[in-house]
Biopython code that builds the backbone (N, CA, C, O; Angstrom):
import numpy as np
from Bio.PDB.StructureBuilder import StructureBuilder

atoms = [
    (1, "UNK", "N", (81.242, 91.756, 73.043)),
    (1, "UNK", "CA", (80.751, 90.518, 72.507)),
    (1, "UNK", "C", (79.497, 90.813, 71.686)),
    (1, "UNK", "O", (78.557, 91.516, 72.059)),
    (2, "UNK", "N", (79.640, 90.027, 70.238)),
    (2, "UNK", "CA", (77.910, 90.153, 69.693)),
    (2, "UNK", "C", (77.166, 89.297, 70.170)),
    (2, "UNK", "O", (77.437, 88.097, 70.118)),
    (3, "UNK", "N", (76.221, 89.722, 70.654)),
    (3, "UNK", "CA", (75.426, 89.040, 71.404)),
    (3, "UNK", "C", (74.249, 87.769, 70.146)),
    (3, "UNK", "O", (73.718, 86.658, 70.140)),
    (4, "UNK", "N", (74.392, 88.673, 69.517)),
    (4, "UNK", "CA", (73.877, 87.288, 68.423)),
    (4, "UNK", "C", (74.174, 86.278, 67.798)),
    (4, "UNK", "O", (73.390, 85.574, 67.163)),
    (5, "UNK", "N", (75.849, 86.053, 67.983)),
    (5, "UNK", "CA", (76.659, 85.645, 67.964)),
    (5, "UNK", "C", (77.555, 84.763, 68.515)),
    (5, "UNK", "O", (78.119, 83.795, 68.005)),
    (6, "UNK", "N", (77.644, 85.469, 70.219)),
    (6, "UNK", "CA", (78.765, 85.110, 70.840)),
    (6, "UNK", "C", (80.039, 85.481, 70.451)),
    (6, "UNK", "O", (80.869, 85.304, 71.343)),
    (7, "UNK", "N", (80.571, 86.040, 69.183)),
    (7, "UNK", "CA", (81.825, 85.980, 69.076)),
    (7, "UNK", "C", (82.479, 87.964, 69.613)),
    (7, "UNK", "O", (82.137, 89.141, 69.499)),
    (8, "UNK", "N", (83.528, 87.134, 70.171)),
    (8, "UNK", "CA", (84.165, 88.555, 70.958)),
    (8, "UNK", "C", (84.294, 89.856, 69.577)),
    (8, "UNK", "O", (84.541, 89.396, 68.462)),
    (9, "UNK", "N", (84.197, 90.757, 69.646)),
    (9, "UNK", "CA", (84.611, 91.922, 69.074)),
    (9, "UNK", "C", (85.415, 92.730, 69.581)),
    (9, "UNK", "O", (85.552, 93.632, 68.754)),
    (10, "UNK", "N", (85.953, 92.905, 70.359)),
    (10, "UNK", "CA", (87.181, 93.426, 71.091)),
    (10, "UNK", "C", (87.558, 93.060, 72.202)),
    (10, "UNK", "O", (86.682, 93.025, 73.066)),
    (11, "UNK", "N", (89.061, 92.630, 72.625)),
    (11, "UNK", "CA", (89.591, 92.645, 73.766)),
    (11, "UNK", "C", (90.548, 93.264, 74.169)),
    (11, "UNK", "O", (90.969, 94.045, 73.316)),
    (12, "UNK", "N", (91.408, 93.277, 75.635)),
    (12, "UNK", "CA", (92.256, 94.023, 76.275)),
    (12, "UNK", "C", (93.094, 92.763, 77.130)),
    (12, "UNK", "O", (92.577, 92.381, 78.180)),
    (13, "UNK", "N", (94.076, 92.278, 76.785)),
    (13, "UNK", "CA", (95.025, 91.455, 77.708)),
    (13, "UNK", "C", (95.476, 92.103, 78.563)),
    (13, "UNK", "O", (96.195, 93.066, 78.294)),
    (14, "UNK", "N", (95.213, 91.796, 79.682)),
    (14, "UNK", "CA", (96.359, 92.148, 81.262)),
    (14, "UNK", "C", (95.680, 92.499, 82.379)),
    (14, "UNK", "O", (96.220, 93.018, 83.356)),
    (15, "UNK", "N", (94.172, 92.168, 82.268)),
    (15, "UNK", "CA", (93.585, 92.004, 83.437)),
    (15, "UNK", "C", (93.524, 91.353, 84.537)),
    (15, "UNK", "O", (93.343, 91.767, 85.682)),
    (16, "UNK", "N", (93.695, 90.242, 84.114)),
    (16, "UNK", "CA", (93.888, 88.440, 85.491)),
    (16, "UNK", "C", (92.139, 88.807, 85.862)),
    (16, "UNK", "O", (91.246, 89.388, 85.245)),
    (17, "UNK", "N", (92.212, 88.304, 86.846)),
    (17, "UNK", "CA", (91.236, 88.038, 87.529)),
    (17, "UNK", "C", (90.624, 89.502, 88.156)),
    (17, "UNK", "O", (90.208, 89.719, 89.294)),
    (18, "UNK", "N", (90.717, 90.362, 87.070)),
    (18, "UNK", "CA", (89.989, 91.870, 87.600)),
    (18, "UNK", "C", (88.778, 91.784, 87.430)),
    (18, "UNK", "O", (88.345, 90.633, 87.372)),
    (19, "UNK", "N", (87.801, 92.900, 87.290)),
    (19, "UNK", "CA", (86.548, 93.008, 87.183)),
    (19, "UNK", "C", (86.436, 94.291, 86.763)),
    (19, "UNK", "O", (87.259, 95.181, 86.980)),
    (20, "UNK", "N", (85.018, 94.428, 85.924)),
    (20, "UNK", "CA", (84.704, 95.713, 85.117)),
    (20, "UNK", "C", (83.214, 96.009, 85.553)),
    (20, "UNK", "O", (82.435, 95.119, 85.891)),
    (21, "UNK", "N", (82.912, 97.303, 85.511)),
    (21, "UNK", "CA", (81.828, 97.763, 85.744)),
    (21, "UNK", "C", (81.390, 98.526, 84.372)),
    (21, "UNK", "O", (82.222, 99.069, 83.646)),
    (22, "UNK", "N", (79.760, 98.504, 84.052)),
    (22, "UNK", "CA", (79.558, 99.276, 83.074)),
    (22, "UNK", "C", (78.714, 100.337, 83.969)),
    (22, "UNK", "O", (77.805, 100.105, 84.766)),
    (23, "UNK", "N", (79.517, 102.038, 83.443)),
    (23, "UNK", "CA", (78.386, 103.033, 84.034)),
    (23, "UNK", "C", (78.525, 104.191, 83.052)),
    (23, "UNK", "O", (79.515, 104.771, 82.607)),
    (24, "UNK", "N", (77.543, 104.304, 82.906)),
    (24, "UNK", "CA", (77.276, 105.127, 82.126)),
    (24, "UNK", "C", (77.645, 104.936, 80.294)),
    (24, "UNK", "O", (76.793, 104.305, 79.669)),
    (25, "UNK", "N", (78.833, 105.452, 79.516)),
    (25, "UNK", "CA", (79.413, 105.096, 78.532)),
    (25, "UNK", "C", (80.374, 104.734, 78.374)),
    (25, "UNK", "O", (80.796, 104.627, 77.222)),
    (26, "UNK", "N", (81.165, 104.377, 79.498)),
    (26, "UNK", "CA", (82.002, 103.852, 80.026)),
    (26, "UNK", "C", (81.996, 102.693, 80.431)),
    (26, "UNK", "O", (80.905, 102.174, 80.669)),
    (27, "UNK", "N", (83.273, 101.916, 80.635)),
    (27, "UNK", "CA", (83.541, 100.616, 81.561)),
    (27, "UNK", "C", (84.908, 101.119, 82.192)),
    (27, "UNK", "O", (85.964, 101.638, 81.826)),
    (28, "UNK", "N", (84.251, 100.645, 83.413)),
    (28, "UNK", "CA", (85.476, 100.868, 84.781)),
    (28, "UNK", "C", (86.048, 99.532, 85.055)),
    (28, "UNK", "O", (85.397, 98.650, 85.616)),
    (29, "UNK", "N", (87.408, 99.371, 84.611)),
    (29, "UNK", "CA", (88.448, 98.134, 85.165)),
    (29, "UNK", "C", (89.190, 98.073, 85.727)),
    (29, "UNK", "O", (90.295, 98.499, 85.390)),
    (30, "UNK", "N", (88.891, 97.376, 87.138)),
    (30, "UNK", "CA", (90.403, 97.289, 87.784)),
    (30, "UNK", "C", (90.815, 95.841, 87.656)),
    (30, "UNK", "O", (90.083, 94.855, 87.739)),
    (31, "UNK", "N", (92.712, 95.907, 87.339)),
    (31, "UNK", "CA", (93.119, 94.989, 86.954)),
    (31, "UNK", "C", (93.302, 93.952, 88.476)),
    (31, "UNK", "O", (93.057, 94.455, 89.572)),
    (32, "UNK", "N", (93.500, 93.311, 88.421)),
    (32, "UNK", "CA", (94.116, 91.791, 89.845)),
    (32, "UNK", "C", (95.708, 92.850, 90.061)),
    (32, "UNK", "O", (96.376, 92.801, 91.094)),
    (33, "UNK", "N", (95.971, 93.516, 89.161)),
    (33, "UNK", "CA", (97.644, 94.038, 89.659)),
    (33, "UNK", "C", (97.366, 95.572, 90.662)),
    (33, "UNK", "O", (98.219, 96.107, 91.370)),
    (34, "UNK", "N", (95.509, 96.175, 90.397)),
    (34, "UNK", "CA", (95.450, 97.474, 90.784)),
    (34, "UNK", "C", (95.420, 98.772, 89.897)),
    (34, "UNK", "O", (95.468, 99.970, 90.178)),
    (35, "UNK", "N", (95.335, 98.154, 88.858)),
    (35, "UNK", "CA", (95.208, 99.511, 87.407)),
    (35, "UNK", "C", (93.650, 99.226, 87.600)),
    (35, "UNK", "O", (92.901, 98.264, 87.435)),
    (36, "UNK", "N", (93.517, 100.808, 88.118)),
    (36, "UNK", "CA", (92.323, 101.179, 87.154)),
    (36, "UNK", "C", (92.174, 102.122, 85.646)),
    (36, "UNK", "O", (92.790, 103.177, 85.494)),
    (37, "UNK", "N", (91.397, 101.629, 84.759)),
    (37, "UNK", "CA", (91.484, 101.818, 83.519)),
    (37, "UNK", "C", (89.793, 101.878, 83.003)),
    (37, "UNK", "O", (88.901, 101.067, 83.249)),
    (38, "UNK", "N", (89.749, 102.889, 82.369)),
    (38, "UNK", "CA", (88.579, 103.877, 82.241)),
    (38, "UNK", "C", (88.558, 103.570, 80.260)),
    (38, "UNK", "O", (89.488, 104.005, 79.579)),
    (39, "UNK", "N", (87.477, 102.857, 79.669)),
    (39, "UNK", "CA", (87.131, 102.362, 78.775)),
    (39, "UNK", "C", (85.670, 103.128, 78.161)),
    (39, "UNK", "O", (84.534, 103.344, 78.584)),
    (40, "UNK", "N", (86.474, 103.392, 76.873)),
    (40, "UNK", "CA", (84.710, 104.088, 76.065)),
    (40, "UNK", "C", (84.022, 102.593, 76.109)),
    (40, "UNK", "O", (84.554, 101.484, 76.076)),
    (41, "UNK", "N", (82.697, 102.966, 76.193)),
    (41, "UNK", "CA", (81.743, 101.371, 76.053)),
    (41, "UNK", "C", (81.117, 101.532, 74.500)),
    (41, "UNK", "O", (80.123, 102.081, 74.025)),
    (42, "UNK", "N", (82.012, 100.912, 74.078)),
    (42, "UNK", "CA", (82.083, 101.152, 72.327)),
    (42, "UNK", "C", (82.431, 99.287, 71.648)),
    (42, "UNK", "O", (83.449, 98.598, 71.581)),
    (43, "UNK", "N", (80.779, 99.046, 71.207)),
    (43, "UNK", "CA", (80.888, 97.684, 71.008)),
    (43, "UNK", "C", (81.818, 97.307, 69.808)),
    (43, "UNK", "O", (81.883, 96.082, 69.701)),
    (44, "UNK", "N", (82.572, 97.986, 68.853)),
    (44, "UNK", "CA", (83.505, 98.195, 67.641)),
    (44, "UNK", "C", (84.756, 97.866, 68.267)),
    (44, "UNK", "O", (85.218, 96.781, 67.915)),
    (45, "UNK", "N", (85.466, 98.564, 69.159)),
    (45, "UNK", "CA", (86.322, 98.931, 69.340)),
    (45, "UNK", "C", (87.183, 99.415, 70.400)),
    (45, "UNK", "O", (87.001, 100.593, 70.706)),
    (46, "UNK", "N", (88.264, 98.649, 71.164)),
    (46, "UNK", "CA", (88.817, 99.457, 72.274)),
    (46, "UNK", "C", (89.390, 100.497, 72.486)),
    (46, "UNK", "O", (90.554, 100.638, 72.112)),
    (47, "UNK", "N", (88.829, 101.317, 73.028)),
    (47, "UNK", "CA", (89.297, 103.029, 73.144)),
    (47, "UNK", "C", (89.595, 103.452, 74.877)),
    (47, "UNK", "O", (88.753, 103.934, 75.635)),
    (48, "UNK", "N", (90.481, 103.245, 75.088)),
    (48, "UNK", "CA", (91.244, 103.554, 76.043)),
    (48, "UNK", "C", (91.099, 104.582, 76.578)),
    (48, "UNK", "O", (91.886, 105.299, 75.961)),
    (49, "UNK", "N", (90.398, 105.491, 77.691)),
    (49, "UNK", "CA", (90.481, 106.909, 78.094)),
    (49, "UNK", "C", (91.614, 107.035, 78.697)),
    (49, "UNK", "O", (92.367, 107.846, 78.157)),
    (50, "UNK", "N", (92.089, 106.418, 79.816)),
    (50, "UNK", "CA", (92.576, 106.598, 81.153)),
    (50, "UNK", "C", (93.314, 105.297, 81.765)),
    (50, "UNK", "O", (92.753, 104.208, 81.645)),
    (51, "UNK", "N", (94.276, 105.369, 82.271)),
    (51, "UNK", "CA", (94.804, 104.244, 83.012)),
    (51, "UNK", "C", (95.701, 105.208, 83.873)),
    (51, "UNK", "O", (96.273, 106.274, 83.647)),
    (52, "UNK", "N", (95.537, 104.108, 85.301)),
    (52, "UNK", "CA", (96.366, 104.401, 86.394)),
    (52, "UNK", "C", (96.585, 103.793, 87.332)),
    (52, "UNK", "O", (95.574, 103.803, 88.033)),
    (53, "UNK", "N", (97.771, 102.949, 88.007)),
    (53, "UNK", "CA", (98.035, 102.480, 89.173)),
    (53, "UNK", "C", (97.226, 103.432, 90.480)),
    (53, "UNK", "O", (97.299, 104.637, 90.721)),
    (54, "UNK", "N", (96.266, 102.068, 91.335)),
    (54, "UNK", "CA", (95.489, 102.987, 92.077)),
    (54, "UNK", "C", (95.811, 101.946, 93.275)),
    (54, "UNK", "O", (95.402, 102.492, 94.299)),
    (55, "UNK", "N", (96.241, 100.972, 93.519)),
    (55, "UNK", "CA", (96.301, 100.118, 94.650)),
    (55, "UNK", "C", (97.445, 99.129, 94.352)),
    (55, "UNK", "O", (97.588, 98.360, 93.401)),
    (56, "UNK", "N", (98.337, 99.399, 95.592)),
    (56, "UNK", "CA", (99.625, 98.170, 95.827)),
    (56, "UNK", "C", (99.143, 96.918, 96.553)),
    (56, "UNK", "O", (98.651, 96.836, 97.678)),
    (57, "UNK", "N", (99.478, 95.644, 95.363)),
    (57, "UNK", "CA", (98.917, 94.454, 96.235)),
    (57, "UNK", "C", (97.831, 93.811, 95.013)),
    (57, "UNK", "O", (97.258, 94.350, 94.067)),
    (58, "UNK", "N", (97.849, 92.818, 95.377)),
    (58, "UNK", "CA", (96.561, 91.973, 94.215)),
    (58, "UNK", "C", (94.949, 92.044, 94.724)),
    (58, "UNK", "O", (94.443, 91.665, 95.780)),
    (59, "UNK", "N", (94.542, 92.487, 93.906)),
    (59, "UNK", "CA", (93.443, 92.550, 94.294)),
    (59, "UNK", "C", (92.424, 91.745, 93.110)),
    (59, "UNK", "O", (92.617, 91.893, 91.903)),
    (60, "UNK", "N", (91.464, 90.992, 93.601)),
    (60, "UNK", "CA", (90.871, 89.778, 92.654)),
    (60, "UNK", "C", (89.745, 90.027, 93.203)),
    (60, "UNK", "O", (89.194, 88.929, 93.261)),
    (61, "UNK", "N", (88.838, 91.053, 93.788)),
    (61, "UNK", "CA", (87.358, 91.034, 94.695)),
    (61, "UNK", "C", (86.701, 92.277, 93.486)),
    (61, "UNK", "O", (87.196, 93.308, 93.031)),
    (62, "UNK", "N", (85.413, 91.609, 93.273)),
    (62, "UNK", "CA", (84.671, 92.883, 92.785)),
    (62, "UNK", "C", (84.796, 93.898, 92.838)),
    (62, "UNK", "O", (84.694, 94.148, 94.039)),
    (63, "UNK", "N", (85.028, 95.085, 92.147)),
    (63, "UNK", "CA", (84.955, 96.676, 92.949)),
    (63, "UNK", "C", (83.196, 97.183, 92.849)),
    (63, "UNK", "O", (82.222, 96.759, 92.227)),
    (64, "UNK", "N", (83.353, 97.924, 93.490)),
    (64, "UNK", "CA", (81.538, 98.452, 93.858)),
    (64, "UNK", "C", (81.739, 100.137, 93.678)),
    (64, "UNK", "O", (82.832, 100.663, 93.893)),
    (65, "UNK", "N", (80.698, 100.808, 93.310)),
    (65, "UNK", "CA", (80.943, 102.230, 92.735)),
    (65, "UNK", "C", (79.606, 102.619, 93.115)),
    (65, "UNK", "O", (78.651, 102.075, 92.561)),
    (66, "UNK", "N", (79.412, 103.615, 94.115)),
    (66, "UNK", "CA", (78.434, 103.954, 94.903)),
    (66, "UNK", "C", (78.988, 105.729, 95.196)),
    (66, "UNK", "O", (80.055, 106.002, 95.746)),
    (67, "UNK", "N", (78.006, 106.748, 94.697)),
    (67, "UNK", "CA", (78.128, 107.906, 94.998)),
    (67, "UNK", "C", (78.963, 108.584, 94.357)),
    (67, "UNK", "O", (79.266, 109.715, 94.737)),
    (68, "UNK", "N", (79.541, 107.977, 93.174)),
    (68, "UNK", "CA", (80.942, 108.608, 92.796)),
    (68, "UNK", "C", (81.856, 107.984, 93.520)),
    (68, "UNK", "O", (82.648, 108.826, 93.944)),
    (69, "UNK", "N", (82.155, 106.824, 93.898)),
    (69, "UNK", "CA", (83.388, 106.486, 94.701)),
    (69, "UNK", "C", (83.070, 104.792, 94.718)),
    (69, "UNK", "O", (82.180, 104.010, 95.051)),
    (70, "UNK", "N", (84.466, 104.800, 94.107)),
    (70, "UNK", "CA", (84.752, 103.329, 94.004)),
    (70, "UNK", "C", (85.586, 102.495, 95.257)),
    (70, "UNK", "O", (86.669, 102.849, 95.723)),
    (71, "UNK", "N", (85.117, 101.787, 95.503)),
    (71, "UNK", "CA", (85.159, 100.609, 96.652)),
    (71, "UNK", "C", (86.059, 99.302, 96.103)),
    (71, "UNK", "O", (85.440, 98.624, 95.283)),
    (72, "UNK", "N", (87.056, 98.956, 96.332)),
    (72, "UNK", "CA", (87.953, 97.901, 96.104)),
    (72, "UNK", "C", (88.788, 97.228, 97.580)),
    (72, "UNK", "O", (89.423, 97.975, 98.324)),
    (73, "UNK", "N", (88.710, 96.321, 97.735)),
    (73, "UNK", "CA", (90.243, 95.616, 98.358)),
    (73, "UNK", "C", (91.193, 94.449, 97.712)),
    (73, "UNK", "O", (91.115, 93.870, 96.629)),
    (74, "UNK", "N", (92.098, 94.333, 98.771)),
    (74, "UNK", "CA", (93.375, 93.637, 97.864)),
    (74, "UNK", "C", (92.892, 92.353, 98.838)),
    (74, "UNK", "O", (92.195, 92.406, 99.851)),
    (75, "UNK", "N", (93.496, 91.181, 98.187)),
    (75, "UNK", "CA", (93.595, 89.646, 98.620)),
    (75, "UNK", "C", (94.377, 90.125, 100.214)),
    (75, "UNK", "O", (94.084, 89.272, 101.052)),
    (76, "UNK", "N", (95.015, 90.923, 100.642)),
    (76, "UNK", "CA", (95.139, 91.212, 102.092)),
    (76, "UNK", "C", (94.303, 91.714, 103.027)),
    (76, "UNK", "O", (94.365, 91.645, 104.254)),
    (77, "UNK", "N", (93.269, 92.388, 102.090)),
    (77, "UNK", "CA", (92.195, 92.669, 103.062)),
    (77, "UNK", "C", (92.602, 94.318, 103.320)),
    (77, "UNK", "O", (92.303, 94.891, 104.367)),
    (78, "UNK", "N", (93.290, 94.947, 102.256)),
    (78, "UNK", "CA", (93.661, 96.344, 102.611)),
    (78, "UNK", "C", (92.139, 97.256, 101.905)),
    (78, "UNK", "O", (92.007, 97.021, 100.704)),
    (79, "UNK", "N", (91.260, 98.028, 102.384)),
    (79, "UNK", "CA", (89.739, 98.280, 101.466)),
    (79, "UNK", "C", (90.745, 100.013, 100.821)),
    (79, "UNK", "O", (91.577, 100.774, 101.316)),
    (80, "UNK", "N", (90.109, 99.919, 99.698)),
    (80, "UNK", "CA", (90.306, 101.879, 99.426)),
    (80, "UNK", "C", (89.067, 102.175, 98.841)),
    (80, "UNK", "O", (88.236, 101.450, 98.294)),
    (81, "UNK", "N", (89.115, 103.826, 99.143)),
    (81, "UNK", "CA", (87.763, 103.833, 98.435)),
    (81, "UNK", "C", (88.333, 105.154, 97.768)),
    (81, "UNK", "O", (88.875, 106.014, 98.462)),
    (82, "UNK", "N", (88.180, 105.293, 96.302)),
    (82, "UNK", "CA", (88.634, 106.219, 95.176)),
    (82, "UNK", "C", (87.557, 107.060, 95.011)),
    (82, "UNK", "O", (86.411, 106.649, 94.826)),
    (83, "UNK", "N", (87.925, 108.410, 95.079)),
    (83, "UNK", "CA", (86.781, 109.186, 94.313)),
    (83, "UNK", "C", (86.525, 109.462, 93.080)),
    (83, "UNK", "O", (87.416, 110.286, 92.879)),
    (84, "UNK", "N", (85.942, 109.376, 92.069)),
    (84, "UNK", "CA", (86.141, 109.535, 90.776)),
    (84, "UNK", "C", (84.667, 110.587, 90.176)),
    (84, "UNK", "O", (84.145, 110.703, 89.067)),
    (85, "UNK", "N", (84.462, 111.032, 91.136)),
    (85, "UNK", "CA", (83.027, 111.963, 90.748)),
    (85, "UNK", "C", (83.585, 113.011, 90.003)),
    (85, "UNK", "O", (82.854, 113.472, 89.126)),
    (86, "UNK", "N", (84.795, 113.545, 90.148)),
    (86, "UNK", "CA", (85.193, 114.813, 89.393)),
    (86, "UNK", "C", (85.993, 114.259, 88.293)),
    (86, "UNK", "O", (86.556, 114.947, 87.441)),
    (87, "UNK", "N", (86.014, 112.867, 88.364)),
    (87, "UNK", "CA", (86.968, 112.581, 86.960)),
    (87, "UNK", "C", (86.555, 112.036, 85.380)),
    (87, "UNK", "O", (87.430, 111.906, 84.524)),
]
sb = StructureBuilder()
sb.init_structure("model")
sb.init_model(0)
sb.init_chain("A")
sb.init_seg("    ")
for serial, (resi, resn, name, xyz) in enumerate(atoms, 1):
    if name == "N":
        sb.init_residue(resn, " ", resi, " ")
    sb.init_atom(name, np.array(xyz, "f"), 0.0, 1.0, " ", f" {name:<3s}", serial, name[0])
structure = sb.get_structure()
């Protein structure tokens, strides 16, 4: 988004009710279906690093990223915690 603006400059359909983290130059998204998907943080343009089914089940709760390791659960209440320090 331009912030001077408001008007969007890039999007990505097929999230639902996921959530994104910004760290580092990156944005970390996991979708409501369980894709996590690894985003250059590039205000131009969507650039895609990485995508991958990481959790069966809907998941719609914040994820949290502490130590290198990402923290998610599903609307069942199943928690995982992903390592992504080497990735």
């Amino acid at each position: 988004m331009d912030m001077r603006t408001g008007e969007s400059t890039w999007d990505s359909p097929g999230l639902g009710n996921g959530t994104v983290l910004a760290v580092g130059n990156h944005l970390i998204a996991l979708s409501e279906k369980g894709e996590l998907i690894i985003v250059a943080a590039d205000p131009t343009k969507y650039v895609e690093v990485s995508r991958t089914k990481i959790i069966d089940g809907q998941c719609w709760a914040h994820a949290t990223l502490a130590n290198g390791k990402l923290y998610c659960h599903t609307v069942d209440g199943d928690l995982y915690c992903i390592d992504l320090a080497g990735k």
